[in-house]
C-alpha positions in Angstrom: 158.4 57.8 56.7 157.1 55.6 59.7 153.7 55.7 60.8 154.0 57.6 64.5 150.3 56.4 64.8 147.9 53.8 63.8 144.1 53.6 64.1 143.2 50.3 62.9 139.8 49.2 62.0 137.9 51.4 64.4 134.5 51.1 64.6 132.4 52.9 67.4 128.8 52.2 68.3 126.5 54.9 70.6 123.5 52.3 71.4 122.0 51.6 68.1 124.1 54.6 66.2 127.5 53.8 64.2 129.3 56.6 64.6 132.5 55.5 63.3 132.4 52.3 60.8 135.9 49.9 60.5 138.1 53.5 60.1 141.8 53.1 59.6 144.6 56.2 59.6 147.9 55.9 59.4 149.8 59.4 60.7 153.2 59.6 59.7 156.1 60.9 61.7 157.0 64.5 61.3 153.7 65.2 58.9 150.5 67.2 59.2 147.4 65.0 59.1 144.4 66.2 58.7 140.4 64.6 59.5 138.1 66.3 57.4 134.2 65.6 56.8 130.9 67.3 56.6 129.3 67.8 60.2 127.9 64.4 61.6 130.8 62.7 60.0 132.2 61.2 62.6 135.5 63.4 63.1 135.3 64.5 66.8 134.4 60.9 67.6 137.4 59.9 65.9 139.7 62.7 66.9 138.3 61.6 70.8 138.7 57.9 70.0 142.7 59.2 69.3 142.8 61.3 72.4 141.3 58.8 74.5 138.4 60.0 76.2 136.3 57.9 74.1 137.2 54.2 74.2 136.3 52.1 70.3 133.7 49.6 69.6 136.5 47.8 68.1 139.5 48.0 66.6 142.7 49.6 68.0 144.8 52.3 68.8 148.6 52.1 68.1 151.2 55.1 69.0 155.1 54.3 68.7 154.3 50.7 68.3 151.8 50.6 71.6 148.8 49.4 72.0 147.3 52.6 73.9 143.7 51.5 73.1 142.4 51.0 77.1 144.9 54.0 78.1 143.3 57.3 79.6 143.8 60.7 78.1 146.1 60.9 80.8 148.5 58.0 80.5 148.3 59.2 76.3 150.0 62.2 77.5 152.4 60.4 79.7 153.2 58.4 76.1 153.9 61.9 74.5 150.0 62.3 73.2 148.6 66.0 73.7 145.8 67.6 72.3 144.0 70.9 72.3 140.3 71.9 72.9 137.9 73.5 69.8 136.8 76.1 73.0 139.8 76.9 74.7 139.2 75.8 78.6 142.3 78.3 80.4 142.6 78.4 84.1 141.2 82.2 84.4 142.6 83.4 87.6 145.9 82.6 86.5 148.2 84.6 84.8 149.0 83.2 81.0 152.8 82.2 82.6 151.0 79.8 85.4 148.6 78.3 83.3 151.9 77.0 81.0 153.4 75.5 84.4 150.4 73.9 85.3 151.8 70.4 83.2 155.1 71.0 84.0 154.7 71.3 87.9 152.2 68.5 87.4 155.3 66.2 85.7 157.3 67.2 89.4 159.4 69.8 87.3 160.6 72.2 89.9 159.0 75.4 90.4 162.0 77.8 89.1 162.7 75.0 86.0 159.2 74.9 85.6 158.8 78.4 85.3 161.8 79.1 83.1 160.2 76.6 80.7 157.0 77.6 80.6 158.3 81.3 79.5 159.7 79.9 76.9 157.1 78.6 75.3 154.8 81.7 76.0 157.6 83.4 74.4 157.6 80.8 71.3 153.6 81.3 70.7 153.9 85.3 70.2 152.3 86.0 74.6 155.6 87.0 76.0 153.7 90.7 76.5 150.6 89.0 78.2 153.0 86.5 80.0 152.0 88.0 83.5 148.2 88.8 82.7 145.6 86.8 83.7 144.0 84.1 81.1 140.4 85.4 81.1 141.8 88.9 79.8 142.4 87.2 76.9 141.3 87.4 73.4 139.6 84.5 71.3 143.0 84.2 69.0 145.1 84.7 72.6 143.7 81.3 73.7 144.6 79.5 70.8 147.8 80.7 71.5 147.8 79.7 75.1 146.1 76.6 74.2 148.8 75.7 72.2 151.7 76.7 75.1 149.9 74.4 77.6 150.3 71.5 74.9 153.9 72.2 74.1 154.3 72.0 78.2 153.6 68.5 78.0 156.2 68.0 75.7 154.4 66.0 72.8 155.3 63.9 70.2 152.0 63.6 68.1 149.4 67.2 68.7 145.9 67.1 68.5 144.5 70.5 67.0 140.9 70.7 67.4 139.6 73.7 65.1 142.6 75.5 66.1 141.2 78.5 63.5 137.8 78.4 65.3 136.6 81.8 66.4 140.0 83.4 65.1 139.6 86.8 63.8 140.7 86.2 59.8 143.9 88.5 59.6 144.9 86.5 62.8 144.5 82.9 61.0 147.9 83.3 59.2 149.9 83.9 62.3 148.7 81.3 64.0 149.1 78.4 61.0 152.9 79.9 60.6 152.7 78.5 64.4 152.1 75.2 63.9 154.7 75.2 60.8 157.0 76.3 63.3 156.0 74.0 66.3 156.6 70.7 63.3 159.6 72.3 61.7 161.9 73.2 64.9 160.0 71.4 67.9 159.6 67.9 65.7 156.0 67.2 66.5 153.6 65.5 64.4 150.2 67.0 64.2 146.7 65.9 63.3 144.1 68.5 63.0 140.8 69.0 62.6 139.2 71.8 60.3 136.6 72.7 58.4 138.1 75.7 56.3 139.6 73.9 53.8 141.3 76.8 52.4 143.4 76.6 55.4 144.5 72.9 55.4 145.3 73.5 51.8 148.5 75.6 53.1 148.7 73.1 56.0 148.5 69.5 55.7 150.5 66.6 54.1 148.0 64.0 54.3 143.9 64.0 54.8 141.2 61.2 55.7 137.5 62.4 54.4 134.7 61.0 56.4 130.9 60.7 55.8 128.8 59.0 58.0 131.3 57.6 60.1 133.0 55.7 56.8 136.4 56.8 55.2 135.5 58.1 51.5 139.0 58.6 50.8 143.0 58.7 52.1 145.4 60.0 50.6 147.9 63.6 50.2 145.9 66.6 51.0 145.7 68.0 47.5 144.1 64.1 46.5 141.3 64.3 48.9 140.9 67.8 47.9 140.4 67.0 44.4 137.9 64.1 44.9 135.4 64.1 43.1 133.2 62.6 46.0 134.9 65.2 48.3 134.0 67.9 46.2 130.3 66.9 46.1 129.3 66.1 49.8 132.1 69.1 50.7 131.7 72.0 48.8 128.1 71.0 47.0 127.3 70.0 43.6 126.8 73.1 42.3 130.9 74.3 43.4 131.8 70.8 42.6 
């Protein structure tokens, strides 16, 4: 398959820190990519460097065949780039319905399309009951749910998940990974997520990057970089390793 995105020979600086050293990941269309590494490893920096609200050292960003390095976060979503937040940031006066227009009235959709839409995708996350509450009466699994509504309003071709299982009651974290099947499988959107259960990418992703200390230890399927050896040591400890 093509590669939908390209980060190519990133490398990002912080004054005298390297947080991200000469990384490369290649996302390919229609597949589940995940960024996986111990805490400090660089993965926010380098999920950020893909969203755009951090701009590289060096190196490039490529999406479609673009060069969306200098773009804002903004202009990424124009290209088809959304993302979603690790703490869920809802507009709380607002019912659950209105925060899903908020994109699409922002794109000039009119109000009645725009609302029609928006329903639908409440309806397609499981919050067709909640559709006319407002967002702060919402549980912690809710948001994720709404979070990932607002992202399917901007109509995406590559997602950003950012913990998406974070704070997720544990009999809710199955219903909400069948959602991302479902959002890749019938919607045709690539995803790249970041997670630390790795028990959950195991059912999720395609394709992993490990990073420690802002370097890639390893590329590959999930079930490779699962199965690393130096993976399984900095990851899981040598004692489980």
């Amino acid at each position: 398959m093509a590669a939908l995105l390209n980060v190519e020979n990133v490398t990002v600086k912080f004054g005298g820190i390297v947080a991200l050293q000469e990384v490369d990941l290649s996302v390919r269309t229609g597949q589940t990519t995940a960024i996986l590494g111990p805490n400090g490893a660089g993965k926010t920096t380098l999920f950020n460097v893909i969203a755009g609200s951090i701009r590289p050292t060096s190196g490039n960003v490529i999406f479609e065949g673009d060069d969306v390095t200098g773009k804002s976060p903004s202009s990424r979503c124009h290209f088809g780039i959304a993302r979603t937040f690790q703490i869920t940031q809802p507009f709380g006066g607002l019912t659950v319905l209105e925060n899903v227009m908020v994109p699409l009235v922002a794109k000039s959709t009119p109000m009645h399309a725009a609302r029609e839409e928006a329903a639908s995708y409440v309806d397609f996350v499981g919050l067709s009951a909640k559709m006319d509450d407002p967002a702060r009466m919402l549980s912690t699994g809710q948001r994720k749910r709404l979070e990932l509504a607002r992202a399917l309003a901007t109509r995406p071709r590559l997602l950003l998940l950012d913990e998406v299982t974070g704070g997720v009651d544990r009999p809710s974290i199955p219903q909400i990974l069948d959602l991302i099947r479902r959002m890749r499988k019938e919607r045709g959107i690539t995803i790249v997520v970041v997670e630390h259960n790795m028990e959950v990418l195991l059912g999720l992703a395609d394709d992993a990057i490990f990073l420690n200390r802002g370097e890639v230890i390893v590329a590959g399927s999930m079930a490779e970089v699962a199965e690393h050896e130096g993976v399984r040591r900095i990851y899981l400890g040598d004692g489980d390793a």
